[in-house]
C-alpha positions in Angstrom: 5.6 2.9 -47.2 3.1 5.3 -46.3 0.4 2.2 -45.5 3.4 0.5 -42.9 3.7 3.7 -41.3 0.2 4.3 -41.0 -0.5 0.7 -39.5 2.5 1.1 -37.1 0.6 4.2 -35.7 -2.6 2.3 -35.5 -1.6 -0.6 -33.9 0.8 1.3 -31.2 -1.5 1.9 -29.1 -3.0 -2.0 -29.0 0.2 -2.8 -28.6 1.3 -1.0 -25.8 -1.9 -1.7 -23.9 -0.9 -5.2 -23.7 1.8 -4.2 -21.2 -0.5 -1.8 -19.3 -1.7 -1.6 -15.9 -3.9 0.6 -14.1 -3.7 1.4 -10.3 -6.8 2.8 -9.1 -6.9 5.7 -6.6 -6.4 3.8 -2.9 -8.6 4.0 -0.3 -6.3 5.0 3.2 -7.1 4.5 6.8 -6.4 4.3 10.0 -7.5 3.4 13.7 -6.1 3.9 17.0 -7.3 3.4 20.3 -8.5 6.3 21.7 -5.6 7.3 24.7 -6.9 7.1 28.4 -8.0 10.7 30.3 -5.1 13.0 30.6 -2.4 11.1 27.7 -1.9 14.3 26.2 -2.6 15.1 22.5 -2.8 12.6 19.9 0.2 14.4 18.8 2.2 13.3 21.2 0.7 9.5 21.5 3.5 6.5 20.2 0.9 4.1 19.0 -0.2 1.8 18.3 -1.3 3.2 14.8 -2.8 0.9 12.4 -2.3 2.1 8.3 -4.3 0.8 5.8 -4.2 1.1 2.1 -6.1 -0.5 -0.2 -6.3 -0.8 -3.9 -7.3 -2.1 -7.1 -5.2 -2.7 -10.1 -6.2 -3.5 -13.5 -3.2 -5.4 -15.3 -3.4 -6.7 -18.9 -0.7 -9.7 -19.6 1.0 -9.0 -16.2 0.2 -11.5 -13.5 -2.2 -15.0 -13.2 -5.0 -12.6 -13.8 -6.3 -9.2 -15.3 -7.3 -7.4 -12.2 -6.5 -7.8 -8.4 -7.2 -6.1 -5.1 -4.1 -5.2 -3.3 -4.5 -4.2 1.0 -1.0 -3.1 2.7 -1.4 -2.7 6.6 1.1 -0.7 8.6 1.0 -1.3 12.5 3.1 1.2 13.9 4.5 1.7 17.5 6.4 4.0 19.1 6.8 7.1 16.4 7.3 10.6 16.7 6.4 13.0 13.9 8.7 13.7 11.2 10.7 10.5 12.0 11.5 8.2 9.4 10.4 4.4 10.5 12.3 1.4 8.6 9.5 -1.0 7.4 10.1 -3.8 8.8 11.3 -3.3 12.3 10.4 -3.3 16.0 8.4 -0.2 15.0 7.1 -1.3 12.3 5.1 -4.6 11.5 3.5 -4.6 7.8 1.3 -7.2 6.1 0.7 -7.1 2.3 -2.1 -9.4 0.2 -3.1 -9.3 -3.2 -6.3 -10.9 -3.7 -7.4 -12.4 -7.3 -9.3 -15.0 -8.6 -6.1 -17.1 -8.8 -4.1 -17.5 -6.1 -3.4 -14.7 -3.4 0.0 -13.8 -2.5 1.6 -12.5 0.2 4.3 -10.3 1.0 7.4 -11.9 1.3 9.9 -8.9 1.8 9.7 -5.5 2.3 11.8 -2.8 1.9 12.0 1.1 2.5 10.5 3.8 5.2 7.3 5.9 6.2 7.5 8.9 7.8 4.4 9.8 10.2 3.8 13.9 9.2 0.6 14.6 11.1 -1.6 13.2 13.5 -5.1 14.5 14.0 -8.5 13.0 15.5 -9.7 12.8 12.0 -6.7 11.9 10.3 -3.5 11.1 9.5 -0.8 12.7 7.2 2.2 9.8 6.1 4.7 9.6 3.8 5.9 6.0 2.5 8.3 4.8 0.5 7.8 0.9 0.6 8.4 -2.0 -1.8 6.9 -4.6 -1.0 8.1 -8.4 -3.0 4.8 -11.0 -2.6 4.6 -14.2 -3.9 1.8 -17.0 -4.4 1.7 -19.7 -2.2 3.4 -22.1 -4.3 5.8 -19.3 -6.0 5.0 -20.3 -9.4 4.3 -16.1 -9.1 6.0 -12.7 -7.3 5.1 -9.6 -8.0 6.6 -6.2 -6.5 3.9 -3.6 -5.7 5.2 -0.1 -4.8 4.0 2.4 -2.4 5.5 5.7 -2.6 4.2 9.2 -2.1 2.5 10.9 0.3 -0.7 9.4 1.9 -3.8 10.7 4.3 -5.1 8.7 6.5 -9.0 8.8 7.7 -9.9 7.5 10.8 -11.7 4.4 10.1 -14.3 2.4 12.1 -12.8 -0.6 13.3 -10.5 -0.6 16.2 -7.0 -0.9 15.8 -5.2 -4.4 16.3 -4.2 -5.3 19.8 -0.9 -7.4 20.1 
């Protein structure tokens, strides 16, 4: 009995593993145009506001392969602070991808909020609560990746989309 016991306990962790994933630490920014002479703070600007998060995830047995990248994009328009913004709506356009060596997918549906807390030159403070459903091309695969939590924001170097 004592040998079962002691080879349950040594095979546990091996065995849980094969359900783990990692998400790494994600990499946030942001760009915004910069507002003509006289706008007013940043503060009080409405957009647009491009968010960008992006991550990697190391995944053993879930998914067509062991590790992607994932990249969530936010363009926001006319927010205030402290506001809650649905994602998706006229407010609120997101993109999702999750890049492998298999196939990418994209997000299909998404559903929650974010909540613009702080706008600086430097940076900016969100909180999110999004899941986003994506799905391979063919849908022979969908995944549901989850961004929840509060997020900063640094002002990155490309220029934010134009629509």
């Amino acid at each position: 009995m004592r040998i079962t016991i002691a080879l349950a306990m040594a095979l546990a962790p091996l065995v849980s593993a094969c359900s783990y994933s990692h998400v790494g630490l994600p990499v946030a920014t942001f760009s915004q145009p910069v507002p003509p002479l006289g706008a007013g703070s940043l503060e009080a600007q409405v957009g647009p506001l491009a968010l960008r998060i992006q991550r990697h995830l190391d995944t053993v047995l879930h998914g067509p392969d062991n590790e992607e990248d994932q990249s969530l994009v936010l363009e926001v328009h006319n927010f205030q602070i402290n506001r809650r913004l649905q994602v998706l709506s006229d407010n609120v356009t997101p993109e999702f991808t999750a890049t492998r060596f298999g196939p990418t997918s994209k997000g299909q549906t998404f559903v929650g909020y974010l909540i613009v807390k702080k706008v600086t030159p430097h940076q900016v403070d969100a909180y999110l609560h999004i899941d986003v459903t994506a799905s391979t091309p063919s849908g022979s695969y969908t995944q549901t990746a989850k961004f929840h939590g509060n997020f900063t924001f640094v002002r990155s170097t490309e220029e934010a989309p134009r629509r």
